[in-house]
N, C-alpha and C positions, 0 to 999 in steps of 0.2 A: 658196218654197223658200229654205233659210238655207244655204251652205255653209259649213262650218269648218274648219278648219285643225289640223292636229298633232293629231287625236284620237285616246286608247285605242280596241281591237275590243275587250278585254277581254270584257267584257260581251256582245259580239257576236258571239262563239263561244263553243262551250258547252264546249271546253276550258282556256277560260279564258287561252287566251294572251294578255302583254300584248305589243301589237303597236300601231303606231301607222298610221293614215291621213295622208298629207297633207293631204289632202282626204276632206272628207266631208259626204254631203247625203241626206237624208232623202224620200222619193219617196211620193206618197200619191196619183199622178194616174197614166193612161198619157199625158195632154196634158203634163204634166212629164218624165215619161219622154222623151217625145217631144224637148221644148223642149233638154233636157239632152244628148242625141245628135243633137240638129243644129246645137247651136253646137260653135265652134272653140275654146274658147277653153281648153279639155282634152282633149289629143289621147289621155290613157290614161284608161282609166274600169275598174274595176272593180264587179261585181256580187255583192251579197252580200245573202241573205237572212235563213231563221233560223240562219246558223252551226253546223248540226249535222252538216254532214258534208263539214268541213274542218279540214284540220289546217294553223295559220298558221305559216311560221317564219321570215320577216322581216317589216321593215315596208314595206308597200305604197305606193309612189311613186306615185300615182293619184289618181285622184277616185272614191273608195266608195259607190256608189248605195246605198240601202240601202232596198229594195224592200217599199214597207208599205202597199200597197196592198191595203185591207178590202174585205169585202163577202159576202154570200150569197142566194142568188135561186135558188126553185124556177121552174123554165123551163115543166113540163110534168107533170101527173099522173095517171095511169091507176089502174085498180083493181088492177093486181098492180106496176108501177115509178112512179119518179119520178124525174126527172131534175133535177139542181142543177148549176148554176155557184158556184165557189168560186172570190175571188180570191185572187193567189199569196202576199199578204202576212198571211192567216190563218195562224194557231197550228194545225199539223196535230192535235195531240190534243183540242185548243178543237173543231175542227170534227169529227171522230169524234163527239167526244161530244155533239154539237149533232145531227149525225145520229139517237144514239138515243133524243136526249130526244124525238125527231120521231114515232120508230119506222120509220126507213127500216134496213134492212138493209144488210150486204156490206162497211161496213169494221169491224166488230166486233173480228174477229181483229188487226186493224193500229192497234190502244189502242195509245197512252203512246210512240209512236217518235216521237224529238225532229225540231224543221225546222218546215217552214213549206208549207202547200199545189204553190206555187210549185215546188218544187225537188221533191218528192213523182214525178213521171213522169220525169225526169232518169234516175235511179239505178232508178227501177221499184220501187220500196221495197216490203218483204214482210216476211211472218210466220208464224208456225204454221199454213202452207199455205194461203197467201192472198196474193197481189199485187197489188200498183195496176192492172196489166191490167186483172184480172178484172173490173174495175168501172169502168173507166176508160171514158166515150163518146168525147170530146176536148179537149183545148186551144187557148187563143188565146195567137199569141206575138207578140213584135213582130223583123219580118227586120231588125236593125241593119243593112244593106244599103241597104236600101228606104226602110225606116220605115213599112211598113205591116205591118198588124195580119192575119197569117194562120193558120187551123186546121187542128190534126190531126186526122185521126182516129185510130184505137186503131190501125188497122193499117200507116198513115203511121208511126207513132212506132217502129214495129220494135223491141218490147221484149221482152227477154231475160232473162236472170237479172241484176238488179241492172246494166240497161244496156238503153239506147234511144238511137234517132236522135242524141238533144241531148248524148248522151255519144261518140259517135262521129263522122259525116258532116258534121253541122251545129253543131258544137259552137263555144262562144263568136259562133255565127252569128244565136244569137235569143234573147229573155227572154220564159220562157213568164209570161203576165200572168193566167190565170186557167185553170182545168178545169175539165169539167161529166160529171158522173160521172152513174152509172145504177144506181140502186138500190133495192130491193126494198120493196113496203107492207104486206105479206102473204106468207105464204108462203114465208117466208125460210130459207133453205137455207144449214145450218149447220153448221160445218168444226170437229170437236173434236178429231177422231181425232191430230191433228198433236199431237207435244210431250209436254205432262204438260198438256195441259187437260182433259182427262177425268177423272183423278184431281182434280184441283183441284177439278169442281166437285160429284165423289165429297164431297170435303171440306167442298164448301162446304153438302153435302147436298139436290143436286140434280139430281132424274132426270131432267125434262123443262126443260133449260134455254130460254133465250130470249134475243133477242139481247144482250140486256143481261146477262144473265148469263154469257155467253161474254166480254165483254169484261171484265167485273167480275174473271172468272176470268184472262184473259191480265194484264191490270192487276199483279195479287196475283203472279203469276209472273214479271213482268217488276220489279215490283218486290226481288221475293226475289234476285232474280240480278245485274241490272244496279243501280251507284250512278246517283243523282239528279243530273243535272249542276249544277243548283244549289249542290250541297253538297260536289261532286267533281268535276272538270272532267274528260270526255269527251265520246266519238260516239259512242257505243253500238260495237258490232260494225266492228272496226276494219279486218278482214280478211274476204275472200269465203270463201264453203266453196268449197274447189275439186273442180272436174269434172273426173276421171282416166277412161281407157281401162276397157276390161272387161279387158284385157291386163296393165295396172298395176294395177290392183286385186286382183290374184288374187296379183299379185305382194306385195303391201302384205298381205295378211291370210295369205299363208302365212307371211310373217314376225310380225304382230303378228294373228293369231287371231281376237281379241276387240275390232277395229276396227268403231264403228257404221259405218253408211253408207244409203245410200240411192238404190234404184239408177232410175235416170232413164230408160234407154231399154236394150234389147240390148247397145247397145255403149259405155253412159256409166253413171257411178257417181261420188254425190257423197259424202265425203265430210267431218265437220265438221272446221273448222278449229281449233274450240276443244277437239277431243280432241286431235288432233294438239301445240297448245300446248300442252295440260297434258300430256301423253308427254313432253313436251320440258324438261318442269322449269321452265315458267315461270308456272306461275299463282300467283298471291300474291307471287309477286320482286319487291322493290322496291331503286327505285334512287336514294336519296334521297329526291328531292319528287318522284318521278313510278316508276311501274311496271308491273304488269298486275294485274287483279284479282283479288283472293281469291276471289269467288265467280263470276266468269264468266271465264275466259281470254283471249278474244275480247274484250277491254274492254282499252285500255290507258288509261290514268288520270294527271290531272294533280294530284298533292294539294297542289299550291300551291307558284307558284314556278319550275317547268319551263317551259322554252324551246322552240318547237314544234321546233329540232332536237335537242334533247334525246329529245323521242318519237319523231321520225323516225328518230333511230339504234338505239333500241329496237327497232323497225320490221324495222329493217333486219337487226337479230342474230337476230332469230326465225325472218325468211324465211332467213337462213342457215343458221340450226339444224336448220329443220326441210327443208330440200333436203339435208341432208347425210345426217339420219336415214333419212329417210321417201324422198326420191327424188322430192319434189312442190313446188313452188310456189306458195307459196301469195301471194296477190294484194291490195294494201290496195284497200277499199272505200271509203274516205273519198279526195277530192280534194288533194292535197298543194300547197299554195303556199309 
């Protein structure tokens, strides 16, 4: 292990903030892992994986682990599953699409969302009605306490919309190091109805799609809507859809009518938060080098040059906007440092 001194994140978040480490070291073992949280000799350590669902807006006085730890290993295969361990320092669309070159089923719909295996059961991450849950068997983390190496399972992890244990109870308490997920060989059971993926693959002129082509299709959609963080610095979906009352809801559509929504249980109805922005008069606003996007709302965008609190005050004029319009709250989904 090398560590260095005074280095750019730039590169290591995908909104491209330049932000400096004091420190910083590169982790390709969990015996380094290990080594590096049992000396003294850095009493702050921060952890950072693929950078995609963080917004930086100082520089971090720390020691930056930077968690790259490879690998992929089918554990176990039957005639209808199979079970894989992935470790956390994979590329999460690298591995999607390693799944279907396999033909294993079940994260098709969760093509092209930026980050890294690792941080993947954190946030619970989802899409055109599909969640880490759903496939999720468990993870191995390491207890910074302990330093031993313990697993969850799916139902240990208490995951939510866009929130699990390692975001609540146990938070900054362990680095999950690998998941081993549970998915399909055969028979695969496939989620179109959500979104505009059924028209897409209307377009793409296909009735009996497969799982390759449901992803092929979210791919194309997700492309159309969301910038490339490569070429435009963001996290994708910057804000959660929030969950209102069946009482506030009724309230919110006899004023605005023509509000989507989608209603969750009896007494819960979510709806998006990128309708709400763009009601709001902010989709395409820009503010100099940074703004929200022309084609998704939900996107706020670095075009080179912004200050992660330059985003954050953006952030923060929308959640005001839209509590004073709408009467909601709406919540960022990315982690703020």
């Amino acid at each position: 292990m090398q560590i260095q001194n005074d280095i750019s994140l730039k590169s290591y978040n995908t909104f491209g903030i330049d932000v400096k480490a004091k420190h910083f070291v590169s982790v390709n073992s969990v015996d380094d892992l290990k080594s590096i949280f049992s000396s003294e000799k850095f009493t702050q350590k921060f952890i950072l994986g693929g950078g995609s669902n963080m917004l930086l807006t100082k520089d971090i006085a720390a020691l930056v682990i930077h968690l790259n730890i490879k690998g992929k290993t089918v554990l176990e295969q039957t005639e209808n599953d199979v079970f894989i361990k992935c470790q956390a320092g994979e590329n999460w669309h690298e591995f999607v699409l390693w799944t279907l070159n396999h033909n294993f089923g079940g994260l098709e719909n969760l093509s092209l969302i930026p980050g890294n295996v690792g941080t993947s059961p954190i946030q619970n991450i989802g899409a055109y009605g599909v969640e880490l849950k759903d496939t999720f068997h468990s993870c191995d983390a390491l207890n910074l306490n302990t330093l031993d190496v313990e697993t969850f399972s799916n139902i240990e992890c208490e995951f939510g919309y866009r929130n699990s244990i390692f975001k609540q109870q146990v938070k900054d308490s362990y680095i999950i190091l690998n998941v081993t997920f549970k998915l399909t060989t055969n028979k695969h059971k496939l989620y179109t109805n959500y979104g505009a993926i059924t028209s897409e693959l209307e377009n793409m002129n296909i009735d009996q799609p497969t799982i390759q082509d449901v992803s092929k299709a979210v791919i194309a959609i997700r492309e159309s809507k969301l910038p490339n963080p490569k070429e435009i610095g963001n996290c994708g979906s910057f804000f959660k859809n929030p969950v209102i009352t069946k009482k506030e809801f009724l309230k919110l559509q006899k004023n605005f009518p023509d509000v989507p929504h989608y209603i969750i249980s009896k007494t819960e109805t979510k709806v998006p938060a990128g309708w709400l922005i763009e009601q709001a008069g902010f989709k395409g606003k820009t503010f100099d080098t940074y703004g929200v996007h022309k084609k998704q709302a939900l996107v706020l965008v670095n075009y080179g040059g912004a200050s992660g609190k330059d985003i954050l005050e953006l952030s923060k004029l929308i959640q005001k906007t839209i509590l004073r319009i709408f009467g909601i709250h709406i919540e960022a989904e990315v982690n703020i440092l």
